[in-house]
N, CA, C and O of each residue as an XYZ file, in Angstrom:
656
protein
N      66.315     61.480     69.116
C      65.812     60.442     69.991
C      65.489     59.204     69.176
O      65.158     59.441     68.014
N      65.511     58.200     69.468
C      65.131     57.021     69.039
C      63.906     55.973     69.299
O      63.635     55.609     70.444
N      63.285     55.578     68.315
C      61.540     55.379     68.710
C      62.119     54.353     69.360
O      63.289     53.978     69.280
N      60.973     53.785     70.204
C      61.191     53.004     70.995
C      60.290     51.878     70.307
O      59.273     52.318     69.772
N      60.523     50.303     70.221
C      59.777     49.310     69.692
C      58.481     49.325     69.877
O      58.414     49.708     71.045
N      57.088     49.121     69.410
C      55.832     49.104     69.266
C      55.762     47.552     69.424
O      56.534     46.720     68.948
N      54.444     47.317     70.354
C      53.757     45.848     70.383
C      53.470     45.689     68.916
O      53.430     46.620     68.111
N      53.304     44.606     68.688
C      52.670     43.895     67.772
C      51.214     44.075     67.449
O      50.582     44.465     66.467
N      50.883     43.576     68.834
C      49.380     43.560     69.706
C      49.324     44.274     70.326
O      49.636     43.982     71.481
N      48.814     45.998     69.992
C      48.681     47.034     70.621
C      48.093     46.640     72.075
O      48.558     46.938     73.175
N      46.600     45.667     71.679
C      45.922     45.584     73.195
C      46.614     44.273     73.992
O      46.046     43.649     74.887
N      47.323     44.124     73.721
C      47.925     42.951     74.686
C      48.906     43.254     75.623
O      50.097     43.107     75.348
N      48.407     43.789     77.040
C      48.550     44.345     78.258
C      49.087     43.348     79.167
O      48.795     42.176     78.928
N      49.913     43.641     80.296
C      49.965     42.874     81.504
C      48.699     43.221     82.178
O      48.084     44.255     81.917
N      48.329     42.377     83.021
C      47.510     41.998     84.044
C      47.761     43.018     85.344
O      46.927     43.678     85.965
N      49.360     42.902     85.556
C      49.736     44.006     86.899
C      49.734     45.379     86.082
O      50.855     45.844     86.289
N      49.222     46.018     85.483
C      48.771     47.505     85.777
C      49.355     48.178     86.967
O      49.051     47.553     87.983
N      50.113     49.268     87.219
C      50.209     49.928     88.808
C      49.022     50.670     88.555
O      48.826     51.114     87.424
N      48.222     50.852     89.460
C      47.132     52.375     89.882
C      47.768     53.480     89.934
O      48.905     53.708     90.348
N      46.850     54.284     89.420
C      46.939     55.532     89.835
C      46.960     56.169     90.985
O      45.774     56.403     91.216
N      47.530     56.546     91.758
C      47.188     56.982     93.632
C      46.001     57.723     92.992
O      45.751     58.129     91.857
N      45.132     57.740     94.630
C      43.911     58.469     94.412
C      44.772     59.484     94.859
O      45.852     59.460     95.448
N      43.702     60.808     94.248
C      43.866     62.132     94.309
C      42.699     62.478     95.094
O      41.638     61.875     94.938
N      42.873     63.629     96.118
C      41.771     64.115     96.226
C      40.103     64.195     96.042
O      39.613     64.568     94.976
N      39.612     63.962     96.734
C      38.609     64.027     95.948
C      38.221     64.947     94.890
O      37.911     64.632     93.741
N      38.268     66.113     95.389
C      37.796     67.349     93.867
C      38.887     67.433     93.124
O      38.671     68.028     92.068
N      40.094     67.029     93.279
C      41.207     67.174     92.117
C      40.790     66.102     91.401
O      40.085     65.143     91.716
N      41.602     66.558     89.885
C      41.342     65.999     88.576
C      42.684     65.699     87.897
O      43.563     66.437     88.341
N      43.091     64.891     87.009
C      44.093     64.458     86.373
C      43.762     64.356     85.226
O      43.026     63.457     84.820
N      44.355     65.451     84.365
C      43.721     65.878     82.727
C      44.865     65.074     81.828
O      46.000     65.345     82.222
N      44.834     64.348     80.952
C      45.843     64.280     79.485
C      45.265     64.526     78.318
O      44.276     63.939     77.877
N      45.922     65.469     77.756
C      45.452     65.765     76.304
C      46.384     66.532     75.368
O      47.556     66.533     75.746
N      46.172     67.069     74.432
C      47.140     67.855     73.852
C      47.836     69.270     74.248
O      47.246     69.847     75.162
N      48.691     69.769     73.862
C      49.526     70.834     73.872
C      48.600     72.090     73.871
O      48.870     72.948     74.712
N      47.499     72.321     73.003
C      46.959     72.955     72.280
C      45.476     73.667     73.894
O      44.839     74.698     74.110
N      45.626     72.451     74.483
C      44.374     72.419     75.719
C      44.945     72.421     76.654
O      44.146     72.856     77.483
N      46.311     72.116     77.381
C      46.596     72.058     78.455
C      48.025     72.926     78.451
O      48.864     72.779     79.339
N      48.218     74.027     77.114
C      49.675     74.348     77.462
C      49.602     75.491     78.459
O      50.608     75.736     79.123
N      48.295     76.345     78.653
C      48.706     77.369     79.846
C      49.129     76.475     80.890
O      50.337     76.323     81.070
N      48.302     75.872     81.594
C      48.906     75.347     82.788
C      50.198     74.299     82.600
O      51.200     74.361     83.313
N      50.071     73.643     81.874
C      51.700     73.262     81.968
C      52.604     73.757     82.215
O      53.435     73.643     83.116
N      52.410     74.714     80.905
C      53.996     75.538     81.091
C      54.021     76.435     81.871
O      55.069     77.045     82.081
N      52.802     76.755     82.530
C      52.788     77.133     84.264
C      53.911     76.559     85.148
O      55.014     77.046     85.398
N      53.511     75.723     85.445
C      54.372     74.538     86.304
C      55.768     74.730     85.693
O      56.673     75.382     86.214
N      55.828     74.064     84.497
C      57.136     73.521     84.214
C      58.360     75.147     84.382
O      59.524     75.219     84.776
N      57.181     76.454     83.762
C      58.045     77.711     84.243
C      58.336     77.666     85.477
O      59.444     78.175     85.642
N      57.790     77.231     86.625
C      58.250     78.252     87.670
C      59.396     76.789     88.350
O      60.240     77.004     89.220
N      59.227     75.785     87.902
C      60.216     74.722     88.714
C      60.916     74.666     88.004
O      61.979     74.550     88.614
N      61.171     74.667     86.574
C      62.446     74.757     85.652
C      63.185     75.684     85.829
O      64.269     75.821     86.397
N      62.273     76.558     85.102
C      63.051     78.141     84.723
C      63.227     78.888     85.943
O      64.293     79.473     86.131
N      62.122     78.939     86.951
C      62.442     79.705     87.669
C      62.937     79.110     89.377
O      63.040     79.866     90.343
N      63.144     77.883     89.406
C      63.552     77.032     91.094
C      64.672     76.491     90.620
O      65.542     76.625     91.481
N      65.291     75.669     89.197
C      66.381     75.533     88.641
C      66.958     76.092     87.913
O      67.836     75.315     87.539
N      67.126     77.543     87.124
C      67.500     77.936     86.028
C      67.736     77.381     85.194
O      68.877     77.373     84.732
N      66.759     76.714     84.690
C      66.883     75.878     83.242
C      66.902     77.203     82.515
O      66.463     78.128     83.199
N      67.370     77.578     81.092
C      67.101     78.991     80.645
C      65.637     78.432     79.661
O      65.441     77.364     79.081
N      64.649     79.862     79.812
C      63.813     79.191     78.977
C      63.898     79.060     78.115
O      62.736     78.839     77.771
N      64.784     78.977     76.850
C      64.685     78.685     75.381
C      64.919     76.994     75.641
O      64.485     76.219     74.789
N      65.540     76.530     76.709
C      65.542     74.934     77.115
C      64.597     74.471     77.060
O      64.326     73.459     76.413
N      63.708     75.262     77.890
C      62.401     74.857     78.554
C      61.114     74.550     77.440
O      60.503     73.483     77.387
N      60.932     75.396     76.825
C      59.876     75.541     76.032
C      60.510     74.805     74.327
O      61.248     75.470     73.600
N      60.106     73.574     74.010
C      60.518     73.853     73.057
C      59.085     73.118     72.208
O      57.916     72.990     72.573
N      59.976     72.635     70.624
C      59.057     72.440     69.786
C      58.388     70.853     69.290
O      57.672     70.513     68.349
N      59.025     70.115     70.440
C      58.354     68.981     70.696
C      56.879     68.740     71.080
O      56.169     67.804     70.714
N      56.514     69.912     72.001
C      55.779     70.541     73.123
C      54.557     69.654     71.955
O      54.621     68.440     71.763
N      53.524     70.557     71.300
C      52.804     70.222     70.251
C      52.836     68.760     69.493
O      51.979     68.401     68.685
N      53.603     68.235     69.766
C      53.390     66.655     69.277
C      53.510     65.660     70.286
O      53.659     64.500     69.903
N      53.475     65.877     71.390
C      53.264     65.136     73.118
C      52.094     65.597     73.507
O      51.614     66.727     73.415
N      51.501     64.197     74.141
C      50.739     64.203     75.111
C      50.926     64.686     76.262
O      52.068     64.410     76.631
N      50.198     65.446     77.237
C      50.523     65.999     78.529
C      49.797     65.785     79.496
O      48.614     65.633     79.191
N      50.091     65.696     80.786
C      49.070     65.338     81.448
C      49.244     66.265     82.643
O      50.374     66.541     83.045
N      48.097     66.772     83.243
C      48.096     67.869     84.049
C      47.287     67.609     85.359
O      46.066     67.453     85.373
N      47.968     67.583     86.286
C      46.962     67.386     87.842
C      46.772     68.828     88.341
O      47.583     69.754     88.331
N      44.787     68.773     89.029
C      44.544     70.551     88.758
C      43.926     69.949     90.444
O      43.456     68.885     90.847
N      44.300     71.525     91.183
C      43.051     70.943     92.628
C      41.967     71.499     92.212
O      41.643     71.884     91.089
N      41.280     71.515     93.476
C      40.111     71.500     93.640
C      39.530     73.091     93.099
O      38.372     73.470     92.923
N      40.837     73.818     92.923
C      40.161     75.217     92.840
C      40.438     75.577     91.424
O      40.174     76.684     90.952
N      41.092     74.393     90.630
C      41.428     74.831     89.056
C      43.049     74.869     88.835
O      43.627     74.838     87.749
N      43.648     74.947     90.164
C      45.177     75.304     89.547
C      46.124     74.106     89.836
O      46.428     73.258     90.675
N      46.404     74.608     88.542
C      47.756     72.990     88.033
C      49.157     73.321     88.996
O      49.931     74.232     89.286
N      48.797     71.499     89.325
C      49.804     71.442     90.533
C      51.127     70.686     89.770
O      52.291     70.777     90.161
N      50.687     69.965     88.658
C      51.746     68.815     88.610
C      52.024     68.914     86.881
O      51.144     69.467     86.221
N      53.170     68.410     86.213
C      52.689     67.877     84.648
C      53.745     67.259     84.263
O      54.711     67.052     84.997
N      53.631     66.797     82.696
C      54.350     66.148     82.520
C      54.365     65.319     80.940
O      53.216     64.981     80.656
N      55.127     65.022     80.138
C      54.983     64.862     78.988
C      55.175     63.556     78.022
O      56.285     63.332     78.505
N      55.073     62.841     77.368
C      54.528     61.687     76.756
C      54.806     61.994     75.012
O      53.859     62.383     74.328
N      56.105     61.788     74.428
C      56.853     62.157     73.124
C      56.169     61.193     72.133
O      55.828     60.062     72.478
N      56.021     61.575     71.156
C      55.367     60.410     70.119
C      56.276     58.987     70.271
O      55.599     57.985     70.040
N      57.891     58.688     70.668
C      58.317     58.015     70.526
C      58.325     57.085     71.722
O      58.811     55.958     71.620
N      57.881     57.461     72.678
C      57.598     57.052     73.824
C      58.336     57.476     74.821
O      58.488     56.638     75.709
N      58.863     58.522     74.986
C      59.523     58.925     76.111
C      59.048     59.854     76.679
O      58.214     60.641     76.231
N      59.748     59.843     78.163
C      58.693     60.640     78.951
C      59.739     61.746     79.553
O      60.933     61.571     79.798
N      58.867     63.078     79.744
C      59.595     63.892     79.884
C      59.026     65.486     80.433
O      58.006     65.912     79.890
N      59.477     66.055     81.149
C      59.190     67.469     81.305
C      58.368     66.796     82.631
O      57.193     66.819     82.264
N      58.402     66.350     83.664
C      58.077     65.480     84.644
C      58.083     66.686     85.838
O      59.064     66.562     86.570
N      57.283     67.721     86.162
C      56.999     68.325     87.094
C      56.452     68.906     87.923
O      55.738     69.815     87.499
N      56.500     68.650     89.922
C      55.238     69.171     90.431
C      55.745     70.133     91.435
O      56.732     69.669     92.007
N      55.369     71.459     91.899
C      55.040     72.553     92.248
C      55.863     72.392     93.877
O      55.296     71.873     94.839
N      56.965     72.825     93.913
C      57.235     73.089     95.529
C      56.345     72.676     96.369
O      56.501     71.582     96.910
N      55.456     73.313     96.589
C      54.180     73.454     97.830
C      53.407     72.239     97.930
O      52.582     72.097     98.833
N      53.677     71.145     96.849
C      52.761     70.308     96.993
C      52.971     68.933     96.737
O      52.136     68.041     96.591
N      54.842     68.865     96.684
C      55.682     67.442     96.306
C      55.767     66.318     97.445
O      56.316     66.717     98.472
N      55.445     65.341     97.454
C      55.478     64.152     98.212
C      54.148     64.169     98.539
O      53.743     63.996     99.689
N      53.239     64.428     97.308
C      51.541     64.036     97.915
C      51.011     63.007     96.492
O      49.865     63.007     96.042
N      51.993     62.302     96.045
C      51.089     61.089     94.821
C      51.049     61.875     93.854
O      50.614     61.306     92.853
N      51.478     63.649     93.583
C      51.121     64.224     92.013
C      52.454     63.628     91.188
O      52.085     62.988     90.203
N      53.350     63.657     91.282
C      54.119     63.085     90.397
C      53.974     61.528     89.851
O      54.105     61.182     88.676
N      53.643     60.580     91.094
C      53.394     59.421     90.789
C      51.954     58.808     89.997
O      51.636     57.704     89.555
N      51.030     60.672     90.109
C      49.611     59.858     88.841
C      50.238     60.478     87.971
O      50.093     59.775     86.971
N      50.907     61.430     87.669
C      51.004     61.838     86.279
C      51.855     60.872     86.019
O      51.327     60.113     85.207
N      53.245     60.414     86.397
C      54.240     59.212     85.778
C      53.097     58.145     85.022
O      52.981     57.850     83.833
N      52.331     57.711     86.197
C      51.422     56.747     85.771
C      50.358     56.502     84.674
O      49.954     55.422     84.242
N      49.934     57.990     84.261
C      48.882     58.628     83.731
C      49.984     58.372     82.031
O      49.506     57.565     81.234
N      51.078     58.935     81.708
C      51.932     58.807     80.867
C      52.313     57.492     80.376
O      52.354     57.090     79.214
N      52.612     56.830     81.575
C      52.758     54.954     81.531
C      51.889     54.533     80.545
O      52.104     54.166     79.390
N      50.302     54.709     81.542
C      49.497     53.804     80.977
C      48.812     54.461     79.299
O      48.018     53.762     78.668
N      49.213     55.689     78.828
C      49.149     56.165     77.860
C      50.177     55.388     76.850
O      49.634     54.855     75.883
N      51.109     55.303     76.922
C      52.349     54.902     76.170
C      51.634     53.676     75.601
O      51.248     53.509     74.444
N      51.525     52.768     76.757
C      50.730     51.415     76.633
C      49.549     51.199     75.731
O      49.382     50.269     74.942
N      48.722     52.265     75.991
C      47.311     52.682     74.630
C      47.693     52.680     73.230
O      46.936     52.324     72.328
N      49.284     53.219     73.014
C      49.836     53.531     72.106
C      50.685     52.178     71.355
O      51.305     52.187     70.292
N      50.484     51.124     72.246
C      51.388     50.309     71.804
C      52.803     50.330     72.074
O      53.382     49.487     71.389
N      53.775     51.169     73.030
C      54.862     51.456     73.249
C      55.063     49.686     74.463
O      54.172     49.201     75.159
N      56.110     49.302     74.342
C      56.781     48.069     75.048
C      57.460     48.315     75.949
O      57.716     47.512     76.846
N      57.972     49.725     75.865
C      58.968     49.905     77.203
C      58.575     51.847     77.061
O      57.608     52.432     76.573
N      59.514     52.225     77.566
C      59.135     53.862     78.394
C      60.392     54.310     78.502
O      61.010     53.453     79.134
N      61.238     55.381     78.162
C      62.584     56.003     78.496
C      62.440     57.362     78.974
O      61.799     58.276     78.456
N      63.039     57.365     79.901
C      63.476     58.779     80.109
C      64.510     59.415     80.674
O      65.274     58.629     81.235
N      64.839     60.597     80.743
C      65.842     61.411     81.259
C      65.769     61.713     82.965
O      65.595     62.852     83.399
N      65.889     60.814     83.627
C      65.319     61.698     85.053
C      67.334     62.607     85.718
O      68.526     62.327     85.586
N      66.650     63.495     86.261
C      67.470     64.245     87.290
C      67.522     63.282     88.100
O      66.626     62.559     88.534
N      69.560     63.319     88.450
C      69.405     62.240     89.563
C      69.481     62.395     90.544
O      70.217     61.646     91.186
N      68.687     63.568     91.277
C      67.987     63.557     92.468
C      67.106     62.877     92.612
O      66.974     62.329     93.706
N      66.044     62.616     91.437
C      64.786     62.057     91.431
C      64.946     60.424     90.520
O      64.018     59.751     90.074
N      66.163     60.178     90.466
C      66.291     58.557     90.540
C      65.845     57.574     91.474
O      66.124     56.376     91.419
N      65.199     58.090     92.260
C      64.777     56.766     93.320
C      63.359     57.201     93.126
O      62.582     56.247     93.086
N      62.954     58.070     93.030
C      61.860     57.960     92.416
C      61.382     57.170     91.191
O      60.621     56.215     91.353
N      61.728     57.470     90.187
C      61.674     56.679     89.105
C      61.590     54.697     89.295
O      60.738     53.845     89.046
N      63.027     54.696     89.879
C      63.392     53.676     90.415
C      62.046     52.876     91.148
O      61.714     51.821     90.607
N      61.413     53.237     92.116
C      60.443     52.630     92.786
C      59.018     52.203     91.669
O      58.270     51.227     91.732
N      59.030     53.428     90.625
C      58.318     53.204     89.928
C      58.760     51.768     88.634
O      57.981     51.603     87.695
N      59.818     51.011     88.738
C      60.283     50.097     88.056
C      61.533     50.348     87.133
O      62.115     49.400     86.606
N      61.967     51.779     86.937
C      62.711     52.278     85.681
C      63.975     51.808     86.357
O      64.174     51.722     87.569
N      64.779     51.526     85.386
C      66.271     50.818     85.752
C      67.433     52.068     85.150
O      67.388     52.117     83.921
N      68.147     52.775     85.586
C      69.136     53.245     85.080
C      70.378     52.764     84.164
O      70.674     51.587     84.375
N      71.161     53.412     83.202
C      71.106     53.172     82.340
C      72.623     54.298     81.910
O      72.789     55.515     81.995
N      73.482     53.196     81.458
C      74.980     54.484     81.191
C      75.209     55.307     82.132
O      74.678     55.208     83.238
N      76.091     56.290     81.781
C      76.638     57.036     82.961
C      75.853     58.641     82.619
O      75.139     59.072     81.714
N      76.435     59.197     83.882
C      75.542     60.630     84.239
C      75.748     61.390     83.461
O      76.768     61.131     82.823
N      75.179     62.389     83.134
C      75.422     63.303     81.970
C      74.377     64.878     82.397
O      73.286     65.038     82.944
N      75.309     65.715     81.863
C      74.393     66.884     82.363
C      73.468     67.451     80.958
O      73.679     67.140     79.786
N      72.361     68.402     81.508
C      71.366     68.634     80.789
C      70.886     69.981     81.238
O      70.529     70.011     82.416
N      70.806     71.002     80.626
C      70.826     72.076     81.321
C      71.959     72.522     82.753
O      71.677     73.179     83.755
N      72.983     72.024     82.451
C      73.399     71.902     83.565
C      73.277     71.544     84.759
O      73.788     72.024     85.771
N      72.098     70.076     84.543
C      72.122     69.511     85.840
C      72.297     68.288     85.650
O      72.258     67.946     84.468
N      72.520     67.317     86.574
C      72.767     65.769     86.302
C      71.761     65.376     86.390
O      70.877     65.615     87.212
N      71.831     64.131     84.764
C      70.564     63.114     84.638
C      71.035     62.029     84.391
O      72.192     61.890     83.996
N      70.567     61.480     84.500
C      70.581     59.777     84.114
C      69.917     59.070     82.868
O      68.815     59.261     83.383
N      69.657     58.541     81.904
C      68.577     57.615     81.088
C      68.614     56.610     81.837
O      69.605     56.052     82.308
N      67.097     56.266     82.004
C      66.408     54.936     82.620
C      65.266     54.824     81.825
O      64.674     55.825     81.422
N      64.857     53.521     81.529
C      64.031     52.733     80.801
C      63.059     52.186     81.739
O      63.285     52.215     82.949
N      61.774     51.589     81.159
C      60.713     50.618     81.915
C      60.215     49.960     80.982
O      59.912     50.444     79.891
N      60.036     48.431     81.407
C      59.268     47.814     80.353
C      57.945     48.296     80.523
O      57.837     49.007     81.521
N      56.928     48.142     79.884
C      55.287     47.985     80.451
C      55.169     47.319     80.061
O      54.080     46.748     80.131
């Protein structure tokens, strides 16, 4: 992968910020390391990867895992609905939320939650791999697509970029 350019001026931000959708009230939106949030991640990312797409898991799990940030949306009763991952180089990745609970804002705080992390970090723009089912997703969120389709686990993705 290829780092992506660093600000100059780490704190020198745009003004338009997107929000975070509110969540729930008793739900929570965790980011932190590998080390604190990998049960429930790789909760999630098992049962919609490995087990709703057959990603095989040696795909799934790998050794990036430990040097990304992650960010995890939990309800009200403790269990991780959503997650998603944040590469030292700035790319974003492993982007997933739970059958039972897609088209309710969990994908769009964690995207966001990752965004505005990158940005902490000094990152200028944001890349990632999306499935292009979930290109218009991305898309709404600002990311522009990018070369032609290419498979990945045997499914079609796209690279799309975002400035922040």
């Amino acid at each position: 992968m290829t780092s992506l350019v660093k600000q100059s001026d780490a704190g020198a931000e745009k003004n338009s910020k997107p929000r975070v959708p509110r969540l729930p009230e008793a739900w929570r939106l965790e980011v932190g390391a590998w080390s604190r949030l990998q049960v429930s991640a790789s909760a999630i990312r098992l049962e919609v990867f490995v087990q709703e797409q057959k990603v095989p898991l040696a795909e799934e799990i790998d050794a990036f895992d430990d040097a990304c940030e992650h960010a995890v949306v939990f309800d009200a009763l403790g269990r991780a609905l959503a997650t998603g991952r944040l590469l030292p180089d700035g790319h974003i990745g492993r982007m997933a939320v739970l059958k039972a609970v897609r088209g309710q804002g969990l994908g769009s705080a964690v995207l966001l939650a990752l965004m505005s992390q990158a940005r902490k970090k000094g990152f200028v723009q944001v890349v990632l791999s999306a499935q292009t089912h979930a290109q218009g997703f991305y898309e709404r969120h600002g990311f522009k697509p990018e070369g032609v389709e290419y498979l990945d686990a045997n499914i079609s993705h796209i690279l799309m970029r975002k400035a922040l």
